[in-house]
C-alpha positions as CSV (number, residue, x, y, z in Angstrom):
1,X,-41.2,4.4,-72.3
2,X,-38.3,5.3,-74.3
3,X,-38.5,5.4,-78.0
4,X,-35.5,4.0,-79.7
5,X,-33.5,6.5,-81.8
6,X,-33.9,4.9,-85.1
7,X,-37.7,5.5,-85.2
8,X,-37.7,9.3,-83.6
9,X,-36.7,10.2,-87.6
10,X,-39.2,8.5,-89.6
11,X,-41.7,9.4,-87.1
12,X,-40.8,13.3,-87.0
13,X,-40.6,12.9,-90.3
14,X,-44.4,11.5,-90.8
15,X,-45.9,14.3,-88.4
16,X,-44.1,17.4,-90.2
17,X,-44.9,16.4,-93.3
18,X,-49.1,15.7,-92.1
19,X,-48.7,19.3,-90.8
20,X,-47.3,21.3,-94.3
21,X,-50.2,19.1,-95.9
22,X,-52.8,20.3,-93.7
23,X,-51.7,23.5,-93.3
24,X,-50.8,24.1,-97.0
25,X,-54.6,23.2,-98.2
26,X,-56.9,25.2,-96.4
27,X,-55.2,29.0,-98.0
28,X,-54.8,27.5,-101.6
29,X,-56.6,29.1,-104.0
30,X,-55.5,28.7,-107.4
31,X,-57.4,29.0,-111.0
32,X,-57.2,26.5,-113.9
33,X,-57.0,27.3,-117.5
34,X,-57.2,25.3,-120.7
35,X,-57.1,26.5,-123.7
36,X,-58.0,24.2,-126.6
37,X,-55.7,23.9,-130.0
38,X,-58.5,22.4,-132.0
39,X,-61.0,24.2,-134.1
40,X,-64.6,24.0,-134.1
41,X,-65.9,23.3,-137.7
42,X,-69.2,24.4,-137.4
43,X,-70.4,23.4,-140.8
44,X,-71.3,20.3,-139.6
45,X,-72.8,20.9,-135.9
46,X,-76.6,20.3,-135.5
47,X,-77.3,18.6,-138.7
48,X,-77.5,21.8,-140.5
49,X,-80.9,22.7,-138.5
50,X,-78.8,25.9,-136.9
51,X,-78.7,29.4,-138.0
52,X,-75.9,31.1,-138.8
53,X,-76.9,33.4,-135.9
54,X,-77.4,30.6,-133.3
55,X,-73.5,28.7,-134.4
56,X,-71.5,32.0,-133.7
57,X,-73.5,32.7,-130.9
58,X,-72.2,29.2,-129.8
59,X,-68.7,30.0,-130.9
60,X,-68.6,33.3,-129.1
61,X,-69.6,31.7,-125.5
């Protein structure tokens, strides 16, 4: 059976790109960071039942 010459392309095409894909994921390993531009205003936080101890122990985590 003879595959016509206008799908050998699209078809090489399909199985190299599965292979990088397959290939590419299993020795990723990558680390995310977010930093937050918001403050906290802890004056506020736990309905004023925290010490001052407790809220920058929170802040400091």
């Amino acid at each position: 059976m003879k595959i016509p010459c206008i799908f050998k392309l699209p078809i090489t095409s399909f199985l190299l790109l599965i292979s990088f894909v397959s290939f590419s994921q299993k020795d990723f390993q990558g680390k995310a960071y977010y930093e937050s531009k918001t403050t906290v205003d802890m004056s506020n936080f736990g309905g004023g039942q925290l010490t001052e101890e407790r809220k920058n122990k929170l802040l400091n985590e």
